[in-house]
C-alpha positions as CSV (number, residue, x, y, z in Angstrom):
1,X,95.3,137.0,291.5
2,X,96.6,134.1,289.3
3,X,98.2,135.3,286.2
4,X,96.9,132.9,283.5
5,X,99.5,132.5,280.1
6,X,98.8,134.2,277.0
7,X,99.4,130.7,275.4
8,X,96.9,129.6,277.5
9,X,94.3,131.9,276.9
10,X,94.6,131.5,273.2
11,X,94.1,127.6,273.3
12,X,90.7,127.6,275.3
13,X,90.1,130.6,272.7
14,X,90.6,127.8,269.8
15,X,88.7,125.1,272.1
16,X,85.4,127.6,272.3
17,X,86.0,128.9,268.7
18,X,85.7,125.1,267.7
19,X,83.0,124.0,269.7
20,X,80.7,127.2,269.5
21,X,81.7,128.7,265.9
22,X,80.9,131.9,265.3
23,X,78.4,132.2,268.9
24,X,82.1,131.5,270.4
25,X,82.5,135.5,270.7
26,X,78.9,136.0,272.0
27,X,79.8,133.1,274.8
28,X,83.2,134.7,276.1
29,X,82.0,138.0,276.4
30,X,78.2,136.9,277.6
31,X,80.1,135.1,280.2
32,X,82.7,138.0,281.0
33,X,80.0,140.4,281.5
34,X,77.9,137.5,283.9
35,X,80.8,137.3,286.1
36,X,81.4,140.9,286.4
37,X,78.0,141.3,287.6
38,X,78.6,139.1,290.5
39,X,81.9,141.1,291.2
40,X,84.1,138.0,289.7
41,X,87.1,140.7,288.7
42,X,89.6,138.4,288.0
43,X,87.2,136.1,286.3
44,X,85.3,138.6,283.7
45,X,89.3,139.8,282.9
46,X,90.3,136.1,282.4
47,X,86.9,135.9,279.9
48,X,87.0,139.4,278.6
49,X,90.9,138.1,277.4
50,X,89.0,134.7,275.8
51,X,86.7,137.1,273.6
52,X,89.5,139.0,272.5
53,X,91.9,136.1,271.7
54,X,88.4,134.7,270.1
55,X,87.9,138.1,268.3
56,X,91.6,137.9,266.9
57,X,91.1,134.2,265.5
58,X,88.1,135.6,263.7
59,X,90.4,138.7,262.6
60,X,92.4,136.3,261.2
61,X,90.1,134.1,259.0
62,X,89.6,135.0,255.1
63,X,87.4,137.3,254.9
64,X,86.9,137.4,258.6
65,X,84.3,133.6,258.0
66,X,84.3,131.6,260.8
């Protein structure tokens, strides 16, 4: 298992933030749950850390706007 940088995670989370706006959350965990399915472990934790780093950006914004 490849461990995969918090700093890391939190730039794609930026990258899909920007390109999908407020479907960016929808997308990481969508695609978490997708890859679990096909018993992807390391995969769906690498996404399921996306949507939360996604979730925390969104957390962060006034009044939670995307």
């Amino acid at each position: 298992m490849q461990v995969v940088p918090e700093a890391d995670i939190a730039m794609f989370a930026r990258g899909l933030l920007g390109r999908h706006g407020p479907q960016a959350l929808w997308y990481a965990k969508d695609r978490s749950k997708r890859l679990a399915k096909v018993k992807d472990d390391e995969g769906s934790v690498i996404w399921s850390r996306v949507a939360d780093a996604v979730a925390n950006s969104i957390a962060k914004r006034p009044n939670g706007a995307s």
